[in-house]
C-alpha positions in Angstrom: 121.0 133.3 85.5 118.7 134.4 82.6 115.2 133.7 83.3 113.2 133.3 80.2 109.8 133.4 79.9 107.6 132.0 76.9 104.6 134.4 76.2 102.0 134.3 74.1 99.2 137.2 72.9 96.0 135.2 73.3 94.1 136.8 70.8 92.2 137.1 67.8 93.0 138.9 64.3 92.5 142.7 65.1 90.1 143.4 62.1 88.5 140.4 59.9 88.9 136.6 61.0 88.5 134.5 57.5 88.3 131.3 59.3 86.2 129.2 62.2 87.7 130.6 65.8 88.5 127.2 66.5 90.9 127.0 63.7 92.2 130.7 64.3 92.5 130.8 68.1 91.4 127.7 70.1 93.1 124.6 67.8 96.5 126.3 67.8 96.3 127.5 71.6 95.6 123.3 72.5 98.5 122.0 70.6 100.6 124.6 72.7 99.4 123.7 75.6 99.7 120.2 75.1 103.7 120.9 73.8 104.6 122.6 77.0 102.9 120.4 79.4 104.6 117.6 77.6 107.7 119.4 78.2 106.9 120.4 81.6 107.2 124.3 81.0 104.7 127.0 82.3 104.4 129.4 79.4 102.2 132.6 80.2 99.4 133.0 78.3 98.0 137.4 78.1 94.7 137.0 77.5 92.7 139.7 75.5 89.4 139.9 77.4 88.4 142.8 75.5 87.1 140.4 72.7 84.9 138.4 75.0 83.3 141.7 76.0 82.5 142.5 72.5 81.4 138.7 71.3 79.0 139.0 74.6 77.8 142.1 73.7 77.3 141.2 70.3 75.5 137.7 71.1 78.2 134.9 70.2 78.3 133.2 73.2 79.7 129.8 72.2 83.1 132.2 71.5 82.7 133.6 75.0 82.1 129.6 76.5 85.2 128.2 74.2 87.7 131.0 75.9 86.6 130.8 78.9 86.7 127.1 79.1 90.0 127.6 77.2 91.6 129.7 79.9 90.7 127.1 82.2 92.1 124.1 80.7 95.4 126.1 81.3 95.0 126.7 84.9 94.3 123.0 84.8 97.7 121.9 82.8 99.9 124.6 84.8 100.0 127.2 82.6 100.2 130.9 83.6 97.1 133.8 82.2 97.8 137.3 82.7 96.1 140.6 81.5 96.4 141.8 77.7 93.7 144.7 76.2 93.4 145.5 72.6 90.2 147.9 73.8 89.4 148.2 70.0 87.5 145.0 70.4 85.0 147.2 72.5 83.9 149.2 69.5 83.3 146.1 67.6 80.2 145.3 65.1 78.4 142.6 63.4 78.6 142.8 59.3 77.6 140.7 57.3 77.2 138.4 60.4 80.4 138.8 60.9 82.1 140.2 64.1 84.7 142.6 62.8 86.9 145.5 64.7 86.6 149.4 64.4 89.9 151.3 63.6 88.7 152.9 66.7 89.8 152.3 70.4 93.8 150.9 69.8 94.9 152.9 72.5 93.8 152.2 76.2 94.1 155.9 76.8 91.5 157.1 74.5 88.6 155.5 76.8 90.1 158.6 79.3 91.8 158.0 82.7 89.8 161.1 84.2 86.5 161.7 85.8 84.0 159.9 83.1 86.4 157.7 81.6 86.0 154.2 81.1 90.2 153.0 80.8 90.6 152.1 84.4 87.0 150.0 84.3 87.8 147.9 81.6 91.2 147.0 83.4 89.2 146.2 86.7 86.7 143.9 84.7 89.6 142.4 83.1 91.2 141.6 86.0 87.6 140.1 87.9 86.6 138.3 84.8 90.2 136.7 84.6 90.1 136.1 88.7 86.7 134.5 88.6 87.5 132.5 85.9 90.8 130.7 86.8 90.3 130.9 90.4 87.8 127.7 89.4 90.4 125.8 89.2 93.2 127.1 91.4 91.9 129.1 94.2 95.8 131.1 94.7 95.5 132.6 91.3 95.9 136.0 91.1 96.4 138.1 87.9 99.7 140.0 88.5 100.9 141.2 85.1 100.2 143.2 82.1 100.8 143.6 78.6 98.8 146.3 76.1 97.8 145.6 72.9 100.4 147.0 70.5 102.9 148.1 73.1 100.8 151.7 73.3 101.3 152.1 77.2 102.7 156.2 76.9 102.0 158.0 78.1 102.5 155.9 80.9 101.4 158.1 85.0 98.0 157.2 84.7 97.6 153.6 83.1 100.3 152.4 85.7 99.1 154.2 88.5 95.9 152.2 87.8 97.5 149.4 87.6 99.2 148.9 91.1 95.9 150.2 92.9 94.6 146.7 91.5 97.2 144.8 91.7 98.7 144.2 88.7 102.8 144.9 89.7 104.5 143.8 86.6 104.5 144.9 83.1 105.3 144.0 80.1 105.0 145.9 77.1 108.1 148.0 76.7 110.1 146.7 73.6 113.4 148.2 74.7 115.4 150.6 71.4 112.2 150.2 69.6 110.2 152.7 67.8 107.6 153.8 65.8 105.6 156.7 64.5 102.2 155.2 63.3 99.0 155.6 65.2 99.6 153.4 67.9 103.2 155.2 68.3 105.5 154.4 71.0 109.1 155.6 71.6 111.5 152.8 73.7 114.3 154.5 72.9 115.3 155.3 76.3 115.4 153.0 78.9 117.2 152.2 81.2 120.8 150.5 81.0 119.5 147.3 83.4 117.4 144.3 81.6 114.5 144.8 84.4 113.9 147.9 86.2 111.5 149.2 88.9 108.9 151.9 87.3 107.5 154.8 89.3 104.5 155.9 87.5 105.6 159.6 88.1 109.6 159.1 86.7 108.3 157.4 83.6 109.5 154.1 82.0 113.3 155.6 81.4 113.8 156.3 85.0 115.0 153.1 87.3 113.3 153.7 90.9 113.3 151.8 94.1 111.1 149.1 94.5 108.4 149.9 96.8 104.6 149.4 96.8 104.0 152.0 94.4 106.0 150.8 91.6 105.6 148.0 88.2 108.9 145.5 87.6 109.5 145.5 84.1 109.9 142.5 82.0 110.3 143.3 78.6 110.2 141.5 75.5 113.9 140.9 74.3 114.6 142.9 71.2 117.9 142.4 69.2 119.7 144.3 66.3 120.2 142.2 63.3 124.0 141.1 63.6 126.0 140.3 60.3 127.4 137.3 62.3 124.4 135.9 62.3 124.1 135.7 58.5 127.4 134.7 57.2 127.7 130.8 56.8 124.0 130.5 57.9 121.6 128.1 55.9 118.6 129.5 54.5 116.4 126.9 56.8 118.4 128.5 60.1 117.5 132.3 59.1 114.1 132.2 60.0 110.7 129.7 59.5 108.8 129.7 56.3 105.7 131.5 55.8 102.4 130.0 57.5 99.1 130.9 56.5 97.5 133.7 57.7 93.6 133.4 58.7 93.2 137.0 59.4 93.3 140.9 58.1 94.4 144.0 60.7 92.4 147.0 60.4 94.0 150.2 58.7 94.2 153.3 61.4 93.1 156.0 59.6 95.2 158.3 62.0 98.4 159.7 59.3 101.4 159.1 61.4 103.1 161.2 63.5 105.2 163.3 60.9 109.0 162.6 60.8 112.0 164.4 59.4 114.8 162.9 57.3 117.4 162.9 60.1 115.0 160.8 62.3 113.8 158.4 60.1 117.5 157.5 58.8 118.2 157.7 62.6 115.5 155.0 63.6 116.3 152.7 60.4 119.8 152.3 61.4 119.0 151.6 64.9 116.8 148.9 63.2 115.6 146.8 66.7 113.7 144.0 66.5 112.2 141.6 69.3 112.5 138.1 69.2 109.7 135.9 68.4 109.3 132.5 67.6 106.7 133.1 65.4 109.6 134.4 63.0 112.9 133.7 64.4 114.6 129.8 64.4 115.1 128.0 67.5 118.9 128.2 66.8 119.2 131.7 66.1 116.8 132.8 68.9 119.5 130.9 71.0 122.2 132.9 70.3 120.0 135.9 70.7 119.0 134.5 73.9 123.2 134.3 74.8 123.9 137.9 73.3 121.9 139.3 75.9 122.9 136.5 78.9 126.4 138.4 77.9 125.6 142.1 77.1 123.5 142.3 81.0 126.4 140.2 82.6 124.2 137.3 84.0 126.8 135.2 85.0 127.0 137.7 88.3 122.9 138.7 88.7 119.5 136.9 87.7 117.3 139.0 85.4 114.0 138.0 83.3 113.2 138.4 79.3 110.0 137.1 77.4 110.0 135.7 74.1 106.4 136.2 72.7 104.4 134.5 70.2 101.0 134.5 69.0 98.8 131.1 68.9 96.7 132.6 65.8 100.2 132.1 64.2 101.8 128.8 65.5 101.3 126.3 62.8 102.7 123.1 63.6 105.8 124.3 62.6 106.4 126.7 65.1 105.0 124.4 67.6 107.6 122.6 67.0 110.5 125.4 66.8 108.9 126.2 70.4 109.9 122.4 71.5 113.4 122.8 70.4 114.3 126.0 71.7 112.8 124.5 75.2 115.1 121.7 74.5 118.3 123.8 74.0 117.8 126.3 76.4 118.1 123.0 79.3 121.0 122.0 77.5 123.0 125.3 79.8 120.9 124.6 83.6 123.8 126.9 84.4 122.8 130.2 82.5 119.3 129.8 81.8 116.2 128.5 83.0 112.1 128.7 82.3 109.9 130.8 84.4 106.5 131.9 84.2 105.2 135.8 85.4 103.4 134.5 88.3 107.1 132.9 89.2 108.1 136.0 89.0 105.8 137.8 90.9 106.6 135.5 94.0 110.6 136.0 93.5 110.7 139.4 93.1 107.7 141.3 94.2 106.4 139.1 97.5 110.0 138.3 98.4 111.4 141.4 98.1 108.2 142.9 99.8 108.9 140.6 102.5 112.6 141.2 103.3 111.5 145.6 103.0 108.5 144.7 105.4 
């Protein structure tokens, strides 16, 4: 069985916002949860409590309110929150009365891990503030997973050390074959041969350890090469969705990136991953994605997990409703797929498998 699991980045442009939050953020995010409860699917929702740090400290309160309320309207209609930092947010300013982001603080690591650093606070007041919050309305919640901002979790001893000492026992930010070389580099290109894997902080994310308290389950984000099959016969409407509006800019890093020979660069450019998000992909041909790697990980024989992601700032009514039909194909096959949430997952395979080791 292939477990899929609908994500979604919570979260804000990183740089400028050009439009009311409501309309950016909290609009969209309704209309999703609405769709899936309609549906009767638990989507997980990582929530980027870095910018309501920043829109405290900067004295927008009524942003702070609307998420948190927010948050708890999805406890309330069954939806799963988890942990997601873009720490840039906490170098943030007002212009022009304006909240905008530094190009500053992409990288969790750069607050420091050591003695004086601040990375392993922010995580803890992530995780309270997200406790406190949905624990209003359903007193078993407990935040279990993680995803960074950008990917940027390498190197990788320290962030997931801290991590497991507070609880959080599943990750997911690796983008399996994927690479880049910009600021906010990461390198995916070796992982292991299995869809989900047990991480030891000390092995690193390309070593498969035993499970044991010390150690993160991987659920990455499903990534896909472009296949010509795909293409040929295809309609232009069933290649991917039309362009949506954007409300928002991204800030520039003004870190050069990392520098890159010829070999390498044809090297990564044929390898040419990409993960699958409904924000871009249609319905139809994330399916067959979604059977390409039921196939290639042989889940006719074991049960393994993969997250789609998507990003309410983006989902236009149009993707809301590309989201509804891909929920409505993938119950066509009860046999080979089904729709879990990360907190689903954290009772089948952390608490269960803790249980039969204890």
């Amino acid at each position: 069985m292939l477990n899929v699991c609908i994500t979604f980045d919570y979260e804000l442009f990183l740089g400028k916002n050009n439009a009311p939050y409501k309309e950016i953020l909290f609009a969209p995010t309704d209309n999703l949860i609405r769709t899936l409860s309609e549906k009767g699917v638990s989507g997980t929702f990582f929530a980027d409590v870095c910018s309501v740090d920043a829109h405290h400290r900067l004295g927008n309160e009524k942003y702070c309110e609307d998420f948190t309320l927010q948050l708890q309207s999805m406890v309330l209609n069954n939806q799963d929150v988890q942990l997601h930092l873009h720490p840039s947010w906490l170098y943030a300013e007002k212009k022009d009365g304006q909240i905008v982001l530094s190009n500053k603080g992409y990288r969790l690591h750069e607050f420091g891990f050591g003695n004086g650093g601040k990375a392993s606070q922010i995580i803890r007041d992530g995780i309270s503030y997200l406790e406190n919050t949905c624990r209003t309305y359903n007193s078993d919640y407990k935040c279990v997973a993680y995803r960074a901002g950008g990917f940027s979790v390498q190197p990788e001893r320290a962030l997931f050390s801290t991590l497991i000492k507070n609880g959080i026992r599943i990750d997911s930010s690796v983008v399996p074959h994927m690479y880049t070389n910009e600021a906010n580099a990461y390198d995916f290109t070796k992982v292991p041969a299995e869809l989900n894997w047990w991480i030891d902080p000390d092995k690193g994310i390309s070593c498969n350890s035993d499970q044991t308290s010390q150690t993160i389950f991987e659920v990455p984000v499903a990534t896909v090469r472009p296949r010509i099959m795909q293409v040929i016969g295809k309609r232009r409407s069933e290649l991917g969705l039309p362009p949506n509006k954007v409300l928002g800019e991204y800030v520039k890093s003004d870190c050069p990136p990392k520098k890159q020979n010829a070999v390498m660069k044809q090297y990564h450019r044929l390898r040419d991953y990409r993960y699958i998000s409904l924000d871009t992909r249609y319905y139809l041909r994330v399916m067959e994605d979604l059977e390409y790697i039921y196939r290639k990980y042989g889940m006719d024989e074991q049960d393994g997990y993969v997250c789609l992601i998507c990003h309410p700032k983006l989902a236009d009514e149009c993707r809301v409703m590309n989201m509804a039909h891909l929920i409505d194909e993938i119950r066509k096959v009860p046999e080979r797929f089904a729709l879990v949430n990360f907190s689903d997952i954290y009772k089948n395979e952390v608490k269960t498998k803790e249980s039969k080791n204890g």
